[in-house]
LUMNULUM-503468 format. One record per residue (C-alpha): residue in one letter; x, y, z. Coordinates in nm, 4 decimals, always signed. Each point is the difference from the previous one (the first is absolute). Example, Ala and Ser with C-alpha at 12.3 -4.5 7.8 and 13.67 -1.06 7.14 Angstrom:
BEGIN
  resn        px        py        pz
     a   +1.2300   -0.4500   +0.7800
     s   +0.1370   +0.3440   -0.0660
//
This chain:
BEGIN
  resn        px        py        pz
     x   +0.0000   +0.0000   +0.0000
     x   +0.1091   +0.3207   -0.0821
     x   +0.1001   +0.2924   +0.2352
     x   -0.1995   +0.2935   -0.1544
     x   -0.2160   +0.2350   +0.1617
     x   -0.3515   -0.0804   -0.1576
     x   -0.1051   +0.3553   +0.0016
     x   +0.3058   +0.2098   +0.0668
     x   +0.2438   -0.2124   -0.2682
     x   +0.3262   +0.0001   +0.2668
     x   +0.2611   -0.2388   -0.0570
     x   +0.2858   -0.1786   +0.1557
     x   +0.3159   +0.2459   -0.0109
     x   +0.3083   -0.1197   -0.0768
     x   +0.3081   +0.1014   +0.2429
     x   +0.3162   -0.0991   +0.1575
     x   +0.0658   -0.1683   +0.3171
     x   +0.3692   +0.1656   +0.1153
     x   +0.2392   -0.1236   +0.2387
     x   +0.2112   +0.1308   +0.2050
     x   +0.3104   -0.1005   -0.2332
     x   -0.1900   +0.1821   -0.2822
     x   -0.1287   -0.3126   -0.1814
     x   -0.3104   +0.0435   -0.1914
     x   -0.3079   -0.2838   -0.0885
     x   -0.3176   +0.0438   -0.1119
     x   -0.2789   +0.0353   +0.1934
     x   -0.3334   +0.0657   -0.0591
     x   -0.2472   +0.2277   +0.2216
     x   -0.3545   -0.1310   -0.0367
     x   -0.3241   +0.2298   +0.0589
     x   -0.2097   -0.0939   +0.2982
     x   -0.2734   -0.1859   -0.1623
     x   -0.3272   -0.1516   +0.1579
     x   -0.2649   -0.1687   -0.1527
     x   -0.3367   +0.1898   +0.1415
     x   -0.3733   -0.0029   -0.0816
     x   -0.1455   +0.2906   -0.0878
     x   -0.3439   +0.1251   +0.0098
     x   -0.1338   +0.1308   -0.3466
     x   -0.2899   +0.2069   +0.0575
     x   -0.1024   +0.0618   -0.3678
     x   +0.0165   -0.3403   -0.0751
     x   -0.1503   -0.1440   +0.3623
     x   +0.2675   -0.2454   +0.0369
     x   +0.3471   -0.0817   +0.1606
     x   +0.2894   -0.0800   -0.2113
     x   +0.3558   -0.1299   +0.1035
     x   +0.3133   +0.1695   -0.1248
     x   +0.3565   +0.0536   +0.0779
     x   +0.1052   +0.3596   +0.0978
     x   +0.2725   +0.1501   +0.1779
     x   -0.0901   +0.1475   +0.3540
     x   +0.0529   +0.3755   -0.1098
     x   -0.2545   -0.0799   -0.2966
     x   -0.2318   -0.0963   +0.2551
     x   +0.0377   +0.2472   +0.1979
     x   -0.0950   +0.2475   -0.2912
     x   -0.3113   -0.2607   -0.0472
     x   -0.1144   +0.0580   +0.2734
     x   +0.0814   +0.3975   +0.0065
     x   -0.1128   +0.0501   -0.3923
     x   -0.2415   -0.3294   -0.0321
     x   -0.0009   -0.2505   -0.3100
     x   -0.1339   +0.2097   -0.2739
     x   +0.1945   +0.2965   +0.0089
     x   +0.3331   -0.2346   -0.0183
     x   -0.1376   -0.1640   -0.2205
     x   -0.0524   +0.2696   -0.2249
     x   +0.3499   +0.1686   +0.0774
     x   +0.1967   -0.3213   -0.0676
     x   -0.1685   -0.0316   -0.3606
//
């Protein structure tokens, strides 16, 4: 499965773990995803998607429609 932000689009960054002797590997920094129901109250129904927590938080700040309409 995928690590993308169903509404918002983030994706896993890609980095560099450094140690202390100045060696470098890759790393990669993943967004903080949960998989949440969501109330739809146009359509009168729940549906289940992955988003990161700050997209939530704007969900529940904004609502569904108006992010929605923003991300499109």
């Amino acid at each position: 499965m995928s690590k993308v932000c169903e509404l918002t689009g983030k994706k896993p960054l890609v980095g560099n773990n450094v140690s202390h002797a100045n060696n470098r590997t890759k790393r990669r920094q993943l967004p903080n995803l949960k998989e949440k129901r969501i109330w739809i109250p146009e359509e009168n129904r729940f549906i289940k998607m992955r988003i990161s927590t700050s997209a939530l938080r704007t969900l529940k700040k904004n609502g569904y429609a108006s992010m929605v309409s923003k991300k499109n």
